[in-house]
C-alpha positions as CSV (number, residue, x, y, z in Angstrom):
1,X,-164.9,-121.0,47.8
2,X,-167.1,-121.2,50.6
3,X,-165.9,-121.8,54.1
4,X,-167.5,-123.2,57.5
5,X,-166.6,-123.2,60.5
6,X,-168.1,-123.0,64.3
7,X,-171.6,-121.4,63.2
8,X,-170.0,-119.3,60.3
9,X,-170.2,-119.8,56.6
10,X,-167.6,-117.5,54.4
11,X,-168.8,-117.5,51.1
12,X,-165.5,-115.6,49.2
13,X,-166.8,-115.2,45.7
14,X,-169.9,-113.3,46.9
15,X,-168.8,-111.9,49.6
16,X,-171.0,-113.0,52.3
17,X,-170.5,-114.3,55.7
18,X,-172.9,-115.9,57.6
19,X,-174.1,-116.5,61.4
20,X,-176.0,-119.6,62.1
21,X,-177.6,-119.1,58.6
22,X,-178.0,-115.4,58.6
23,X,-176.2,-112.6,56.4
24,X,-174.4,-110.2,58.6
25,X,-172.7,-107.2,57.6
26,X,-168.8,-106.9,57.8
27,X,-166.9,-104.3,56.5
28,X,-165.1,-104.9,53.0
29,X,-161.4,-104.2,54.6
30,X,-163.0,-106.6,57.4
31,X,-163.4,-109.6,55.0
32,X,-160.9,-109.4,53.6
33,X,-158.6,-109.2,56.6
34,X,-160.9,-112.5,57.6
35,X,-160.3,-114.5,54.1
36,X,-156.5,-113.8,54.2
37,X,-156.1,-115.1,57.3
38,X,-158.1,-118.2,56.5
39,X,-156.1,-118.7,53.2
40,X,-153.0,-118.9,55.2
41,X,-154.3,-120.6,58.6
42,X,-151.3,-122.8,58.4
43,X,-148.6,-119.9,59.0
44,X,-148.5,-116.7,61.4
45,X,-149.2,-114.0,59.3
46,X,-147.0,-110.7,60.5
47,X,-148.5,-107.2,60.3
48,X,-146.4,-106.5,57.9
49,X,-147.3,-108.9,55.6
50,X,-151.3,-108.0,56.2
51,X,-150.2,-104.4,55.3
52,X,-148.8,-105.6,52.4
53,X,-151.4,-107.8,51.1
54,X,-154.6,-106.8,52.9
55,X,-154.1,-102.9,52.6
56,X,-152.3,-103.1,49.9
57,X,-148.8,-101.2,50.9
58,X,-151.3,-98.1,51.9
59,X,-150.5,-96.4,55.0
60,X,-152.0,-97.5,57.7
61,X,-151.9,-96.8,61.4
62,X,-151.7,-99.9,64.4
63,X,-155.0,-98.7,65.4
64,X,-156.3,-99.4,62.6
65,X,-154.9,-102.9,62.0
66,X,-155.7,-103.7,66.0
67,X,-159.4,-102.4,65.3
68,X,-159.8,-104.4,62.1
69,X,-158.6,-107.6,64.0
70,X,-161.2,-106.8,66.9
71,X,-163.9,-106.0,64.5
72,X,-162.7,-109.5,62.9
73,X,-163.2,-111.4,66.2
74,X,-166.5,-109.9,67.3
75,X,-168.1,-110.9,64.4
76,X,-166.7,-114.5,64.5
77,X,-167.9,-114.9,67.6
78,X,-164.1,-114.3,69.2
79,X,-162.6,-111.9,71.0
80,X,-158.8,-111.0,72.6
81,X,-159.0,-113.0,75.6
82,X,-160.4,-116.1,73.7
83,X,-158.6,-115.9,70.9
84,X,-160.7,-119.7,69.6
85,X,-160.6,-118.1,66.0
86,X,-158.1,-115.3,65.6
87,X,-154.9,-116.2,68.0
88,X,-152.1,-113.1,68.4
89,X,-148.6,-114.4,68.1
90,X,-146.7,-112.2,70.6
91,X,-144.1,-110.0,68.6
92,X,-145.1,-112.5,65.5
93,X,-148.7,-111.4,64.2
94,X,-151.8,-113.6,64.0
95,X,-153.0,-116.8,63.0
96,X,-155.9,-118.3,62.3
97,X,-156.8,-121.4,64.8
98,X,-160.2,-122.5,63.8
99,X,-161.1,-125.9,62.6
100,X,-162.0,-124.5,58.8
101,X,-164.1,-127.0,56.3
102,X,-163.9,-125.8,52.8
103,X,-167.0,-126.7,50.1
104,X,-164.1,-127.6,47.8
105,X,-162.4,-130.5,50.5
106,X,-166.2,-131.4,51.3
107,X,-166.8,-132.1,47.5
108,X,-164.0,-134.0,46.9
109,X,-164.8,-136.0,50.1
110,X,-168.3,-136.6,49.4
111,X,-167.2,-137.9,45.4
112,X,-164.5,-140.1,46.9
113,X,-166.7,-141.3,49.2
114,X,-169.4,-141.6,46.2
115,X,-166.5,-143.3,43.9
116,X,-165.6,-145.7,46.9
117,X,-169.6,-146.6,47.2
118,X,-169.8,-147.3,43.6
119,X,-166.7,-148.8,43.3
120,X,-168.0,-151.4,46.2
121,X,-171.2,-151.5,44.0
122,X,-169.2,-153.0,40.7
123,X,-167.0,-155.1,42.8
124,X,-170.1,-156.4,44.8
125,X,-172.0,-157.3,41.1
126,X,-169.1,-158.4,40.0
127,X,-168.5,-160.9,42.6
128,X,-171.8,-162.0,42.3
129,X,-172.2,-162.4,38.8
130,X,-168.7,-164.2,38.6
131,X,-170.7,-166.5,41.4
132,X,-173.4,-167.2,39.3
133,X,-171.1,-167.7,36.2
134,X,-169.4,-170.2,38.4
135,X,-172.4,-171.8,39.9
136,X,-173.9,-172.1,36.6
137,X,-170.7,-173.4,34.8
138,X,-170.3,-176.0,37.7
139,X,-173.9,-176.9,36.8
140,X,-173.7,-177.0,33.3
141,X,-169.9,-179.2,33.4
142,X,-171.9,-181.5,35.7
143,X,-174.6,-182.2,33.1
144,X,-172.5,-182.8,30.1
145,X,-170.3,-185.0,32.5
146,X,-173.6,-187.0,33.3
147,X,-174.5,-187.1,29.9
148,X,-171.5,-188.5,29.2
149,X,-171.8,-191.5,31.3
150,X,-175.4,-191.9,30.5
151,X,-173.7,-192.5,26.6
152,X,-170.5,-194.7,27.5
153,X,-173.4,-197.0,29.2
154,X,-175.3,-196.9,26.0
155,X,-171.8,-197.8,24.3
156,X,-171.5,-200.5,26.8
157,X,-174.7,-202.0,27.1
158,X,-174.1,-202.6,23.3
159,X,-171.0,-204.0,22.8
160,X,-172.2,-206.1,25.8
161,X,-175.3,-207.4,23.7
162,X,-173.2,-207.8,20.5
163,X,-170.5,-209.7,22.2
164,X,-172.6,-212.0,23.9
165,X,-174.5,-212.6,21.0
166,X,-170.6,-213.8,19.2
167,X,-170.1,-215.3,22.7
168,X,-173.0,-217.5,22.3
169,X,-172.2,-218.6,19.0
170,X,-168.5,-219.7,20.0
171,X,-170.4,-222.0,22.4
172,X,-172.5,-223.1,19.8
173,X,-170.0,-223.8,17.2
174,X,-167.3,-225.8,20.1
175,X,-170.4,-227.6,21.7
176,X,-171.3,-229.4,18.1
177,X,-168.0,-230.1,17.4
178,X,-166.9,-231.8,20.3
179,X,-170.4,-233.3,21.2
180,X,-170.8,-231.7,24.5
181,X,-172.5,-229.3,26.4
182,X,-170.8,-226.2,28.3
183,X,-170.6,-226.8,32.0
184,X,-168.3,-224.3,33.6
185,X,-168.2,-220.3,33.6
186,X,-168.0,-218.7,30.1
187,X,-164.4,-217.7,31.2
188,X,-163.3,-221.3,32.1
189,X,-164.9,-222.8,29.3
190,X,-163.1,-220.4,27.0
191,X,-159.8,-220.9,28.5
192,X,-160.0,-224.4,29.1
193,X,-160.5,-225.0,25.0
194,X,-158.3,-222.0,23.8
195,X,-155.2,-224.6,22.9
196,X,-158.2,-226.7,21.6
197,X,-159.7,-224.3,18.9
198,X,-159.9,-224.6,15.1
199,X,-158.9,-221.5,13.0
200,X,-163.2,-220.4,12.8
201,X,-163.1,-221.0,16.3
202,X,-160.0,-218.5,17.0
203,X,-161.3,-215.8,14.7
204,X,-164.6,-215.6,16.9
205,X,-162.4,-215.7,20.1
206,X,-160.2,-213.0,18.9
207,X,-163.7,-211.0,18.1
208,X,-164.9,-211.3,21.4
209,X,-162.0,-210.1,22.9
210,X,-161.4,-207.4,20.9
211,X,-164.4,-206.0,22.1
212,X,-162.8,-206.6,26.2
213,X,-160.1,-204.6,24.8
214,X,-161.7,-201.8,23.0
215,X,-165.1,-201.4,23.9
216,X,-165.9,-202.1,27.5
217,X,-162.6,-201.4,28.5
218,X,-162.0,-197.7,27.1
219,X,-165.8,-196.8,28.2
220,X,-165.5,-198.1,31.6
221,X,-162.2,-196.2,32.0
222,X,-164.0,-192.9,30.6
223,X,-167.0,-193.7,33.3
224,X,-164.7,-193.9,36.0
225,X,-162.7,-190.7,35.0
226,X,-165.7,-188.6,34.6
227,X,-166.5,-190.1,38.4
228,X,-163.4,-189.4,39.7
229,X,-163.5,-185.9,38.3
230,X,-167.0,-185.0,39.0
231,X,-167.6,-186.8,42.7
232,X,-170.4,-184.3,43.2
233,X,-172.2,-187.0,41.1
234,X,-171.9,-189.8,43.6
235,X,-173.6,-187.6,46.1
236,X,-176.2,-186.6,44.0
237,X,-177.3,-190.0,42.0
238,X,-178.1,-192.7,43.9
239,X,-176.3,-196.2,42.8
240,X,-172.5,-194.3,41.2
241,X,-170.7,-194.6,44.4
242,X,-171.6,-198.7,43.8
243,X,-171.1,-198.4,40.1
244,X,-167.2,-196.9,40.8
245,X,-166.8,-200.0,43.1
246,X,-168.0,-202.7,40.3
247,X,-165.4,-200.8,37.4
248,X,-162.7,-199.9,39.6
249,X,-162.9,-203.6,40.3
250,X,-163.1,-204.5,36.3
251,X,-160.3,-202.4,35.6
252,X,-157.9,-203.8,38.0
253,X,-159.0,-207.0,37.2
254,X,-159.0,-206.6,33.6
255,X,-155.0,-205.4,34.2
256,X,-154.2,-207.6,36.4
257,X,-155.7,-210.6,34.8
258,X,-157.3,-210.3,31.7
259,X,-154.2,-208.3,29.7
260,X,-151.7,-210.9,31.3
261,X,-153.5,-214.1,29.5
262,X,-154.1,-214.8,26.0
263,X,-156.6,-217.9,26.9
264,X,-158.9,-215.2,28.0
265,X,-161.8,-213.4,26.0
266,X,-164.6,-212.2,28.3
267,X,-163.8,-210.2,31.4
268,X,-166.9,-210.9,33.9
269,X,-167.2,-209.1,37.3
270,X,-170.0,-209.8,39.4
271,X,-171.9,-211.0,42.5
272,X,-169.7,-213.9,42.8
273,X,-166.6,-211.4,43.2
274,X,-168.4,-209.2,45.9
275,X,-169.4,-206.0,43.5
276,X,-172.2,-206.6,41.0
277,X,-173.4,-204.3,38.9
278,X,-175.9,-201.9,39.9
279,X,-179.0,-202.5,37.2
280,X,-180.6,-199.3,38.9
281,X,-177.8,-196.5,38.0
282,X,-179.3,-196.3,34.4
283,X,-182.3,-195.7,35.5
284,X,-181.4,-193.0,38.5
285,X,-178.9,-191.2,35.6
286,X,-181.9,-190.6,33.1
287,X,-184.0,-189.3,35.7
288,X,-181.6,-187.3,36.7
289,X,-180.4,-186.1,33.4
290,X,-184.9,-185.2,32.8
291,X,-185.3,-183.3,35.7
292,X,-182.0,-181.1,35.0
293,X,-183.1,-180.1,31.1
């Protein structure tokens, strides 16, 4: 064990003491009266117990134990009237007073200090991979999220084409048989002959809204969910914030209305009603979809 203190360094396993970095000679019975003392710097050590354990039980005179102790002092740098190392107990014994700093407390210091450092080190990567990980997930969940509406508008764009291709064809097949041409709305003109339709006639209205039902309403609900989950994408893609006004609108309408009234096959929403669709989304999604691949 090696101690330090003041200027001095008490190397016990060798045997060496040292001033301000230099070996100095101390006499064996010396040392060791220093390195017991230091052991037991938290007590008063009596003369009888430095007898016992220092000279060993031998018999030894007080001016031998009072000259050990000066010699002790002088060459810690101490001395009687002092008394900053070596402090004499009256009717008690000594004690040593120094601030002491063993190699041992210092090593265990310096590898909890070490342990703390690299312990801040892992926590620190940690922290940031888990921020990355996040950053990236958050990236990647907003991607398949835009992906996803890019595909419900390729669903709706065409059950859209195929249902006004069967819408057309209702037209066609009331118009010849009642000799006139459509004049209002297609969701007037539908409603206004629903009582009036023949049994072909009904199975091509039932089509069309069949496709209300199932195909623009579920993918203009899943559009709005992914919205109303993911609102990072209305700040990020120009024309969503005015494509969640035009469905919100169709779905409360198509609730409200559509669902309440059988006469009714198509579910238009539009300029007329204040929120048309905006054409440009699609083409502000793909780009945006290209330039995060």
């Amino acid at each position: 064990m090696i101690y330090h203190f003041n200027y001095i360094t008490i190397d016990s396993n060798n045997f060496k003491l040292q001033v301000k970095g230099t070996d100095t000679q101390v006499e064996p019975q010396v040392f060791n009266l220093i390195l017991y003392l230091i052991k037991n710097k938290d007590k008063v050590v009596s003369r009888d117990e430095l007898l016992d354990q220092v000279w060993q039980g031998r018999m030894v005179s007080d001016t031998s134990i009072n000259n050990s102790i000066k010699s002790a002092r002088k060459v810690l740098g101490d001395d009687g009237n002092k008394q900053q190392v070596i402090k004499t107990v009256h009717s008690r014994g000594y004690q040593f007073v120094a601030d002491i700093q063993s190699t041992e407390n210092t090593f265990n210091k310096a590898l909890l200090a070490k342990r703390f450092g690299l312990y801040i080190s892992v926590i620190t990567v940690v922290f940031l991979l888990l921020l990355l990980f996040i950053n990236y997930y958050r990236g990647y969940e907003l991607k398949q999220s835009v992906q996803k509406i890019a595909n419900y508008q390729e669903n709706l764009y065409l059950t859209f084409v195929a249902q006004a291709k069967r819408r057309n064809e209702l037209v066609d097949m009331i118009e010849t048989r009642i000799g006139e041409q459509r004049a209002m709305q297609f969701e007037k003109y539908f409603s206004y002959y629903f009582d009036k339709l023949n049994a072909e006639e009904k199975f091509v209205f039932e089509q069309i809204r069949g496709m209300t039902e199932i195909g623009l309403y579920q993918n203009n609900q899943n559009i709005i969910n992914e919205l109303n989950n993911n609102p990072q994408i209305i700040t990020q893609i120009p024309g969503t914030k005015e494509l969640q006004q035009h469905l919100e609108f169709w779905l409360n309408k198509y609730h409200s209305v559509f669902k309440q009234r059988q006469d009714m096959c198509l579910l238009y929403v539009g300029v007329e009603d204040g929120v048309p669709y905006p054409s440009e989304v699609n083409d502000h999604i793909k780009t945006w979809l290209e330039n995060h691949n």
